[in-house]
C-alpha positions as CSV (number, residue, x, y, z in Angstrom):
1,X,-1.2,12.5,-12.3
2,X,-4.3,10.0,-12.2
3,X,-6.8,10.3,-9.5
4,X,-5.6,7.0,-8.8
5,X,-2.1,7.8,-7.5
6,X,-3.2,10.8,-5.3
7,X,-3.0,9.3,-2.2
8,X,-6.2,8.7,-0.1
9,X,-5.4,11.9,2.7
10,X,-5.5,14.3,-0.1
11,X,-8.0,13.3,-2.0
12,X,-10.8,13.5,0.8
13,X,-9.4,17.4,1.3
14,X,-12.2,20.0,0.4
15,X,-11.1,23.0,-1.9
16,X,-10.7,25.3,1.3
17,X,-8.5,22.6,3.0
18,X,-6.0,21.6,-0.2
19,X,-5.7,25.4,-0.5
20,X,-4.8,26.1,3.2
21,X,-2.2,23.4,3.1
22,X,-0.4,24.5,0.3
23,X,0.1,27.8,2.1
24,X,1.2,26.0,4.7
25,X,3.9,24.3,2.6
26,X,4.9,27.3,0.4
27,X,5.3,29.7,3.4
28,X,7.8,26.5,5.2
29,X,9.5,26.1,1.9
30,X,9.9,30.4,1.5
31,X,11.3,30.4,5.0
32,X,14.9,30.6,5.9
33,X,15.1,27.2,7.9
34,X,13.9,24.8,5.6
35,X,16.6,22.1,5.0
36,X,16.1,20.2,1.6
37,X,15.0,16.6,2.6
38,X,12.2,18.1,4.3
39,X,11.4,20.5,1.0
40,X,11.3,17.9,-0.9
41,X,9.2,16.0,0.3
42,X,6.8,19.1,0.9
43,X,7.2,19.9,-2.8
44,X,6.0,16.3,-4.0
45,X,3.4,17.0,-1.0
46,X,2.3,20.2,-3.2
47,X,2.2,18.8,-6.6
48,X,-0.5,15.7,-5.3
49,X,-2.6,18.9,-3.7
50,X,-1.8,20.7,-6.7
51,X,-3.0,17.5,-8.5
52,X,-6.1,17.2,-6.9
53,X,-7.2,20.5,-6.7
54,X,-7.0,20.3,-10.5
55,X,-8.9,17.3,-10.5
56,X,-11.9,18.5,-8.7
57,X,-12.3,21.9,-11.1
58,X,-12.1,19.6,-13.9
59,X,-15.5,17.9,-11.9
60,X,-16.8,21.0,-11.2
61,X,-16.7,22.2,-15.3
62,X,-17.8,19.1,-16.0
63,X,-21.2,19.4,-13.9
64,X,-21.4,23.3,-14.6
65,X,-21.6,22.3,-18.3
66,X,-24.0,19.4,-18.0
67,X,-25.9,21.7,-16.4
68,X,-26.2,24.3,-19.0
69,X,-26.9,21.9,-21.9
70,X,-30.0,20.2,-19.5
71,X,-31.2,23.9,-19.1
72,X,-30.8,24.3,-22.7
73,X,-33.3,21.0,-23.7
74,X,-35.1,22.0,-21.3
75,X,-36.2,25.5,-23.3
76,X,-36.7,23.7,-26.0
């Protein structure tokens, strides 16, 4: 999934927030009660966190390794 089609309310989550939601989700979705129309939307509801959480690693490795080659010239 592109950044693009995470919608706007999960992408402005932090880390700490996306994470705490999905518990959220995966405790109502392990509980006895949950009827299906409502775990399915939760599910799709996951995968965009899922999504985004993915996304902002893949920013975070990205910086983390720009950083180490600009320490690297920087020795030289």
């Amino acid at each position: 999934m592109k950044n693009e089609n995470i919608p706007a309310g999960v992408k402005s989550k932090s880390l700490k927030e996306a994470r705490e939601e999905i518990n959220d989700i995966l405790n109502k979705l392990e509980s006895k009660e949950a009827d299906l129309a409502s775990s399915m939307d939760d599910y799709k509801r996951l995968i965009q966190l899922n999504n985004h959480i993915d996304l902002l690693f893949k920013r975070r490795v990205k910086e983390i390794s720009l950083n180490k080659k600009e320490k690297k010239n920087d020795k030289k």
